[in-house]
Backbone as JSON Lines, residues from 0, in Angstrom:
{"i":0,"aa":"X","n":[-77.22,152.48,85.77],"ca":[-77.29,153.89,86.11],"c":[-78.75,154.26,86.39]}
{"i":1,"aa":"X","n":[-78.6,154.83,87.38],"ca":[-79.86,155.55,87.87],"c":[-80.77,156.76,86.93]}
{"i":2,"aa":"X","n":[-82.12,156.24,86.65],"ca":[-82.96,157.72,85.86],"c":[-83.01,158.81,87.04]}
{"i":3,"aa":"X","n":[-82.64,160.15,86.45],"ca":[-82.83,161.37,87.34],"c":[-84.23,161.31,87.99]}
{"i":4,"aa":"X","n":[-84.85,160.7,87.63],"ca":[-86.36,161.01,88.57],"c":[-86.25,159.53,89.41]}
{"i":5,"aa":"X","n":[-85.46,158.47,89.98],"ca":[-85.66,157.79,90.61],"c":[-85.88,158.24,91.78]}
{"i":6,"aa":"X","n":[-85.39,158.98,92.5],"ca":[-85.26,159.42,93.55],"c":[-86.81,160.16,94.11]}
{"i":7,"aa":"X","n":[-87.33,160.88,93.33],"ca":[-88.33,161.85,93.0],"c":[-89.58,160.52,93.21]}
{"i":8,"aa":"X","n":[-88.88,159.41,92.64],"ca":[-90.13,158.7,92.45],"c":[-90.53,157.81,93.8]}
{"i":9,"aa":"X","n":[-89.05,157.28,94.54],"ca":[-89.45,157.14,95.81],"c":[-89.95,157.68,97.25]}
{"i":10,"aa":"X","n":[-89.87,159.2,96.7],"ca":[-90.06,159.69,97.74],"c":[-91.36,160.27,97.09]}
{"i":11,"aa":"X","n":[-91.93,159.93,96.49],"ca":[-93.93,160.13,96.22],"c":[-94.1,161.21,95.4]}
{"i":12,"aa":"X","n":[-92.8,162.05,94.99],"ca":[-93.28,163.17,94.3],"c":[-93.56,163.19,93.07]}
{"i":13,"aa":"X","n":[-92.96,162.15,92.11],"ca":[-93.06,161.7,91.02],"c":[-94.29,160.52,91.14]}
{"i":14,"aa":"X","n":[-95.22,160.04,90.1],"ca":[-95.39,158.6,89.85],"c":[-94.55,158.24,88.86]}
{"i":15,"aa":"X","n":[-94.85,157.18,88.47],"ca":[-94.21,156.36,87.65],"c":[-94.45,156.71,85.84]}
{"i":16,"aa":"X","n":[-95.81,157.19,85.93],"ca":[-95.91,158.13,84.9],"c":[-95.62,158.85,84.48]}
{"i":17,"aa":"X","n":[-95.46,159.72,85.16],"ca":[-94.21,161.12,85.15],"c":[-93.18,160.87,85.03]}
{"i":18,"aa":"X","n":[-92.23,159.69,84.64],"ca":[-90.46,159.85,84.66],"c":[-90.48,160.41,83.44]}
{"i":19,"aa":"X","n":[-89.06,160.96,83.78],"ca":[-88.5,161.64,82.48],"c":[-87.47,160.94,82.8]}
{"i":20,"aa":"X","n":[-86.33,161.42,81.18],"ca":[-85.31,161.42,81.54],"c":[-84.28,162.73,81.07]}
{"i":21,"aa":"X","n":[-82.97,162.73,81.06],"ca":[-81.95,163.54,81.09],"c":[-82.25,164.21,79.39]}
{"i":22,"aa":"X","n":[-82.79,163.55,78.81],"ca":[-82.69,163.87,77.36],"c":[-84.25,164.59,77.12]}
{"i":23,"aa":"X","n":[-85.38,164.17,78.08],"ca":[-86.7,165.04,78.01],"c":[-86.16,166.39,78.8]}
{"i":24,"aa":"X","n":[-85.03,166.33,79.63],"ca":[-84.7,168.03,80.08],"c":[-84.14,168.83,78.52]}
{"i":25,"aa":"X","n":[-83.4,168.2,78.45],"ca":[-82.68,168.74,77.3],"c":[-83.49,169.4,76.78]}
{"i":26,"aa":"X","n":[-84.68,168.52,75.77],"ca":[-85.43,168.7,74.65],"c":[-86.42,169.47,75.39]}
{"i":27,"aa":"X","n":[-86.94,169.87,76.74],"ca":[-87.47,170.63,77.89],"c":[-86.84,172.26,77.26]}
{"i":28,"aa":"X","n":[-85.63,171.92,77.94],"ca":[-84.72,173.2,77.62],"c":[-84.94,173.81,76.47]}
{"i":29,"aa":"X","n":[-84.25,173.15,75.64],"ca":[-84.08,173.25,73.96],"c":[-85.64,174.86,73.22]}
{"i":30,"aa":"X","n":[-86.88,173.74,73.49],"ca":[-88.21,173.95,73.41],"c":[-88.31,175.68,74.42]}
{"i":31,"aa":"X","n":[-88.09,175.93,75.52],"ca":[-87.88,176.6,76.38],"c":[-87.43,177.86,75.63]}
{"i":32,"aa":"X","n":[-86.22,177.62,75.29],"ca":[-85.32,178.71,74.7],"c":[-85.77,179.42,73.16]}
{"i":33,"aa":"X","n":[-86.15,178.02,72.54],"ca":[-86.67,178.74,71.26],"c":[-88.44,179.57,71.52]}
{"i":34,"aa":"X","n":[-89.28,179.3,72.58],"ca":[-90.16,180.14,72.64],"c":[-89.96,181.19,73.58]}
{"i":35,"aa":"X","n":[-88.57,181.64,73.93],"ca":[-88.87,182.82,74.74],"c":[-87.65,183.67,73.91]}
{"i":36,"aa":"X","n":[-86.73,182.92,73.42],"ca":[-85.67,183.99,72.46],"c":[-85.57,183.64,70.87]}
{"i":37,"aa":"X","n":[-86.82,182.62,70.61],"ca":[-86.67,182.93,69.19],"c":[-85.96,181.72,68.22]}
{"i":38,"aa":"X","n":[-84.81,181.05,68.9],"ca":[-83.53,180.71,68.45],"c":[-83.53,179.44,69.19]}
{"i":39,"aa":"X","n":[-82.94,177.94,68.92],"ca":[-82.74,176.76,69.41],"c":[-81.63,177.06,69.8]}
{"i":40,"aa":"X","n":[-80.68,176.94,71.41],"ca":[-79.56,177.37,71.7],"c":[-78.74,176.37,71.04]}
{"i":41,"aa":"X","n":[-77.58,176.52,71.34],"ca":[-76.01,176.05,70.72],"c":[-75.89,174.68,71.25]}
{"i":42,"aa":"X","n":[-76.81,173.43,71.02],"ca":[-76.16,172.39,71.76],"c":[-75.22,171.0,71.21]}
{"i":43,"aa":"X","n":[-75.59,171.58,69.8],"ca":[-74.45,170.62,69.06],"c":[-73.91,171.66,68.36]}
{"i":44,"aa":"X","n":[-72.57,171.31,67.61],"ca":[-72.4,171.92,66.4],"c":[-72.88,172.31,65.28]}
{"i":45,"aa":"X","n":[-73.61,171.63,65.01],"ca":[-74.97,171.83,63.53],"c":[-76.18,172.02,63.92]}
{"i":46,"aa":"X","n":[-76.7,173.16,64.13],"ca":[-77.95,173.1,64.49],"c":[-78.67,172.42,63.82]}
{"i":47,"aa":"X","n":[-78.76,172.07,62.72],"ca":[-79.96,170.81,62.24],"c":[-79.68,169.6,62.8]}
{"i":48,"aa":"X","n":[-78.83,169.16,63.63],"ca":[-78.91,167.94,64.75],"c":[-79.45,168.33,66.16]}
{"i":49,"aa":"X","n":[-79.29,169.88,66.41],"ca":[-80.07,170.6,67.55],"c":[-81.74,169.97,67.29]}
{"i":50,"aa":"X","n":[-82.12,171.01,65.95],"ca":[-83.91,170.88,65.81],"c":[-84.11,169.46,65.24]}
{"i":51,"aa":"X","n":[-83.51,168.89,64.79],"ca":[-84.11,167.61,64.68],"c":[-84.76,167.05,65.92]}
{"i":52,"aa":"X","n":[-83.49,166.7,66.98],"ca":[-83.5,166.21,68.17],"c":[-84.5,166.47,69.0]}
{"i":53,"aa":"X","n":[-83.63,168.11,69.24],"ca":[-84.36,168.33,70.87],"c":[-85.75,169.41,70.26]}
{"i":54,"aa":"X","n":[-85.87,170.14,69.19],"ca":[-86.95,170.89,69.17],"c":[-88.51,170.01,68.87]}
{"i":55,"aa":"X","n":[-89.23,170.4,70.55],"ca":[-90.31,169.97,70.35],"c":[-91.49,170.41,69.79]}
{"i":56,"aa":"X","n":[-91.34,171.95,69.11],"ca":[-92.41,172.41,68.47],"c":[-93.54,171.79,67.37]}
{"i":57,"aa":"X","n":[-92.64,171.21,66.98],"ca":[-93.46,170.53,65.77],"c":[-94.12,169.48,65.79]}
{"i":58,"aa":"X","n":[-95.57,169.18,65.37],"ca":[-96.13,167.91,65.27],"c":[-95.69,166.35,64.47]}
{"i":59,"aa":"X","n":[-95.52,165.46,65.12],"ca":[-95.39,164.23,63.74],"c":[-95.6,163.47,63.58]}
{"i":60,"aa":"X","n":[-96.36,163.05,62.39],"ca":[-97.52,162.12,62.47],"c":[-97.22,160.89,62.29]}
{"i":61,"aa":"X","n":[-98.07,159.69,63.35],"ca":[-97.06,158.58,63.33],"c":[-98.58,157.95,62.64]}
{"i":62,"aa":"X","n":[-98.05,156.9,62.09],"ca":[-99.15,155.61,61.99],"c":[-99.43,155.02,63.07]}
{"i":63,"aa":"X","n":[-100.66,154.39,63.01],"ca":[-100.53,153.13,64.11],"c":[-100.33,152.26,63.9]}
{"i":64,"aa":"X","n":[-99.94,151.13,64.94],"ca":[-99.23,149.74,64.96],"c":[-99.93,148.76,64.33]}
């Protein structure tokens, strides 16, 4: 299956750096909604599988390798 930005990427508008995929829209969206209404919309049943997932507000600190 094809990434949504393949297309984008052959035709020069994308690099290769820039792909996303279907799940960075989401978490795009997600992020979107909670800074302009407040609220992570309805995309699972439990919202604590919503903000886990897709809310990108929060920082998290990784170790390095």
């Amino acid at each position: 299956m094809a990434a949504p930005d393949d297309g984008a990427i052959a035709e020069g508008v994308l690099t290769p750096a820039q792909r996303f995929t279907f799940h960075d829209l989401r978490a795009f969206y997600a992020t979107e909604h909670k800074r302009q209404r407040g609220a992570l919309p309805d995309l699972h049943k439990n919202p604590a599988t919503t903000a886990g997932i897709y809310d990108r507000n929060r920082e998290v600190k990784r170790s390095a390798i």
